[in-house]
C-alpha positions as CSV (number, residue, x, y, z in Angstrom):
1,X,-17.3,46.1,6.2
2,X,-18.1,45.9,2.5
3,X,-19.1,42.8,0.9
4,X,-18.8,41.2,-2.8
5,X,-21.3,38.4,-3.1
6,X,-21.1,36.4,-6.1
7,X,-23.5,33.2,-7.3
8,X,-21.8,30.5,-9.4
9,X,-24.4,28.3,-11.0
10,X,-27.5,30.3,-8.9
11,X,-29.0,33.8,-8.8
12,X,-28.4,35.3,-5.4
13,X,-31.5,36.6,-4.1
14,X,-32.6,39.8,-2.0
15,X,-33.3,37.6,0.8
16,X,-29.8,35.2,0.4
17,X,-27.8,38.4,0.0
18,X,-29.5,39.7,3.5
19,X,-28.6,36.8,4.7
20,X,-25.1,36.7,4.4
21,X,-24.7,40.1,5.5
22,X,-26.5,39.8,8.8
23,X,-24.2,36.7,9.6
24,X,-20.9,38.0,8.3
25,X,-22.4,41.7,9.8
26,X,-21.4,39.8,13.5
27,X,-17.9,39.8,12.5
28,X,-17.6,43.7,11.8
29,X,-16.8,44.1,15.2
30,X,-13.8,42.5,14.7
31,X,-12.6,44.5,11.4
32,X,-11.7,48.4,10.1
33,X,-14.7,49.5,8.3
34,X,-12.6,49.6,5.0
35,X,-12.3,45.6,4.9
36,X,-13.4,44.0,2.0
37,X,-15.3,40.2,2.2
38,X,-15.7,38.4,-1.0
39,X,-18.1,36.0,-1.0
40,X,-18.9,33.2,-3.7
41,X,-22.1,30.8,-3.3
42,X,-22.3,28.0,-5.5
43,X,-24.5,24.8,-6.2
44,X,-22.8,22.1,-7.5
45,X,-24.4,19.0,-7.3
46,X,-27.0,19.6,-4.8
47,X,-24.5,20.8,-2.5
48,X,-24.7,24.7,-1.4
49,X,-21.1,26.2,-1.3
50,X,-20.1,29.1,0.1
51,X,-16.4,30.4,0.2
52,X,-15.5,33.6,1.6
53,X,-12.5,35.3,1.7
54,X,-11.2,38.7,3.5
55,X,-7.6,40.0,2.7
56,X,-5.7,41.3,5.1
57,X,-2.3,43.5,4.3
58,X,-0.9,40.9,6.7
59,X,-2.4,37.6,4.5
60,X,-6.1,35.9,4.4
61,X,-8.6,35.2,6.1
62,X,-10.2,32.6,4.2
63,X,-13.4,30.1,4.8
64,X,-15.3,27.3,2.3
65,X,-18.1,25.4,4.2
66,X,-20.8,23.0,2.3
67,X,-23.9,21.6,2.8
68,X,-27.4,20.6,1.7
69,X,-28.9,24.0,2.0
70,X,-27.4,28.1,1.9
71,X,-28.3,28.9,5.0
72,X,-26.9,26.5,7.0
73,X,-24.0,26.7,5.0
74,X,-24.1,30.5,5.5
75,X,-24.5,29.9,9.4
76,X,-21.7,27.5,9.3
77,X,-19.3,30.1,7.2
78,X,-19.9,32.7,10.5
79,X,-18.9,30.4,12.8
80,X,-16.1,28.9,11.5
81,X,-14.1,32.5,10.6
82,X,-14.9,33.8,14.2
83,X,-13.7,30.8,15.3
84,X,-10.6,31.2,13.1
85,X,-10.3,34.8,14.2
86,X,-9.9,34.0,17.9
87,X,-7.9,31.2,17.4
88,X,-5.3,33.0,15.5
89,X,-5.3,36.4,17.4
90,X,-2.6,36.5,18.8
91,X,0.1,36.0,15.9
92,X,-2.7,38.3,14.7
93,X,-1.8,40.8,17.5
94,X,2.1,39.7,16.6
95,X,2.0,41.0,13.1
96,X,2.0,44.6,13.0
97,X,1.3,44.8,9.3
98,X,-1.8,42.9,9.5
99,X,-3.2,44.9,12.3
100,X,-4.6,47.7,10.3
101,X,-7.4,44.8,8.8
102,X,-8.8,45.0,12.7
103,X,-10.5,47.3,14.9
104,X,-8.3,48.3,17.9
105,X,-10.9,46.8,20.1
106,X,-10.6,43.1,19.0
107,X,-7.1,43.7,19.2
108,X,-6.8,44.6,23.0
109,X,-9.2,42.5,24.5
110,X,-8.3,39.6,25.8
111,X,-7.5,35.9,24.4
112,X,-7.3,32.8,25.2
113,X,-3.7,31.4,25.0
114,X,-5.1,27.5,25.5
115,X,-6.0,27.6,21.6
116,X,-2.1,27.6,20.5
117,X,-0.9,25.6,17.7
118,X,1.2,22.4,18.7
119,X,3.0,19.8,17.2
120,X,2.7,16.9,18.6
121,X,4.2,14.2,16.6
122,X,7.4,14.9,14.2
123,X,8.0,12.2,11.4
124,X,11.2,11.8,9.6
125,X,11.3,9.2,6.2
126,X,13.6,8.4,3.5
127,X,12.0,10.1,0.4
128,X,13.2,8.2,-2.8
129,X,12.3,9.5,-6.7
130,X,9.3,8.6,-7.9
131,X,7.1,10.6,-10.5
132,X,4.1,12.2,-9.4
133,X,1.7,9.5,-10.5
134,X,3.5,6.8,-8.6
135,X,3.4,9.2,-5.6
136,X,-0.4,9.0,-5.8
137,X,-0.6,5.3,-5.6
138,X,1.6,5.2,-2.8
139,X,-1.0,7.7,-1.1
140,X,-3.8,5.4,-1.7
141,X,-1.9,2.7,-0.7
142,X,-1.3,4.4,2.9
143,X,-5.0,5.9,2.7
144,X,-3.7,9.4,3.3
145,X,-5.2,13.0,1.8
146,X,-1.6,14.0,1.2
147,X,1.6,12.3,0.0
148,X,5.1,14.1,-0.1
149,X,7.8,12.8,-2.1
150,X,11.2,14.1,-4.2
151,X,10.1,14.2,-7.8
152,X,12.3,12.2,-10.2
153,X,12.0,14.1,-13.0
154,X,12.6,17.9,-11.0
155,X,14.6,16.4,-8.0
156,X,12.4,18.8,-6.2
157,X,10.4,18.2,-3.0
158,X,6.7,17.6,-4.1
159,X,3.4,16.7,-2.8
160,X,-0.1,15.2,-4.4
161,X,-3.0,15.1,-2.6
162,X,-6.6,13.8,-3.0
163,X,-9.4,16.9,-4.3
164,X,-12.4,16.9,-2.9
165,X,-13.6,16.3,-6.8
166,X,-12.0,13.0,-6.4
167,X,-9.1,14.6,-8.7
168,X,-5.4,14.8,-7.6
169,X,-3.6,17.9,-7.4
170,X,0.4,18.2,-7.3
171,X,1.8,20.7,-5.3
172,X,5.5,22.1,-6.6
173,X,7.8,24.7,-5.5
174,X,8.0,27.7,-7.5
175,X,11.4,28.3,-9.5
């Protein structure tokens, strides 16, 4: 596996840099030698950010974990794609394209089935106009991350949620 480590507000050091590669090193066994992860460490704010991300043909296989210090964000980045990669394996194992991102090894052993995705409660509401900046005070209102409504302006299907930057972001479809 190659890596491309990048520091956003910090010089990565010889020792960081080891670092990351001995932890993300444990997940070579799951991926062709030719397999690209890009990693970006960043302090912002006295927190330690680190975000990685390794394409796949088949999609992404992506990661951003925070805390008050590298390594244990760095520890925490490890655990949480190979727990992502087993989780996942077997729509994984489903899509041929992405297949050639993985070592035939991973690929044949064994998985755990008790890890699949379900849905367990469907909600249907009435979704009337409202601009974008109304939709945000509804979410407030409701205390939820997320709110989806029909735009007013677009007629579109839209939905804000809450940044971790304490921002909003608008998600729209793309025309």
């Amino acid at each position: 596996m190659k890596y491309v480590i990048v520091g956003k507000n910090m010089e990565v050091s010889p020792s960081l840099e080891k670092s990351v590669k001995d932890k993300l090193g444990k997940l070579e066994k799951f991926f062709a030698e030719d397999t690209t992860a890009h990693v970006t460490l960043e302090v912002n704010h006295g927190r330690h950010i680190m975000e990685v991300t390794i394409p796949t043909k088949g999609g992404v296989i992506r990661c951003e974990q925070s805390s008050n210090d590298m390594y244990t964000t760095v520890d925490q980045a490890e655990e949480v794609i190979e727990k992502q990669l087993k989780k996942y394996k077997s729509k994984i194992v489903k899509k041929h394209k992405a297949q050639a991102a993985f070592k035939r090894e991973y690929l044949e052993e064994p998985y755990a089935s008790d890890e699949e995705i379900r849905i367990v409660r469907n909600k249907q509401f009435e979704m009337k106009p409202m601009y974008p900046e109304d939709a945000c005070v509804q979410m407030e209102l409701l205390g939820h991350g997320f709110y989806v409504f029909r735009n007013a302006e677009s007629e579109e299907i839209n939905v804000v949620y809450k940044r971790k930057d304490g921002a909003y972001g608008l998600i729209e479809p793309e025309n």
